[in-house]
C-alpha positions, 0 to 999 in steps of 0.5 A: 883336891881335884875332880877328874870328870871323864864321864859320857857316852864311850868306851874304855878299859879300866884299871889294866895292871902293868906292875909298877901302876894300872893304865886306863884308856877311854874315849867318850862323844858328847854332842852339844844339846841343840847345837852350837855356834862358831866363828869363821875366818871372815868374823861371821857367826855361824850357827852348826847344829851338829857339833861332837866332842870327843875325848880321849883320856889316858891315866897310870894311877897307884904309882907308889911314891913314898910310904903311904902316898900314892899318884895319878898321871894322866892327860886328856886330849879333845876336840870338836868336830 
């Protein structure tokens, strides 16, 4: 068992039948709630207040495998800007 959490604010389409499984696109932002800190290249810490985290996640479920059994693809890509 594993629980996938792509959620925040974004957009996405949700469940687009292709034949053989249903794709699903989204993008979310999320900020860090009174910023964040990082370190730079001289090992100094600084502090920046605007920080965004964007997702992009994509997934094909309803892969038929075997008799009663069913999968999910997926894959997330993030970063921080």
């Amino acid at each position: 068992f594993y629980y996938w959490d792509i959620s925040g604010p974004g957009a996405g389409l949700e469940n687009v039948d292709l034949g053989f499984g249903k794709l699903s696109l989204a993008a979310t932002r999320n900020s860090e709630s009174g910023g964040s800190y990082t370190f730079s290249s001289d090992d100094t810490k600084k502090y920046a207040a605007k920080t965004a985290n964007d997702v992009f996640d994509i997934r094909l479920a309803g892969l038929e495998t075997n008799p009663g059994g069913v999968l999910e693809l997926g894959v997330d890509y993030g970063r921080a800007n």
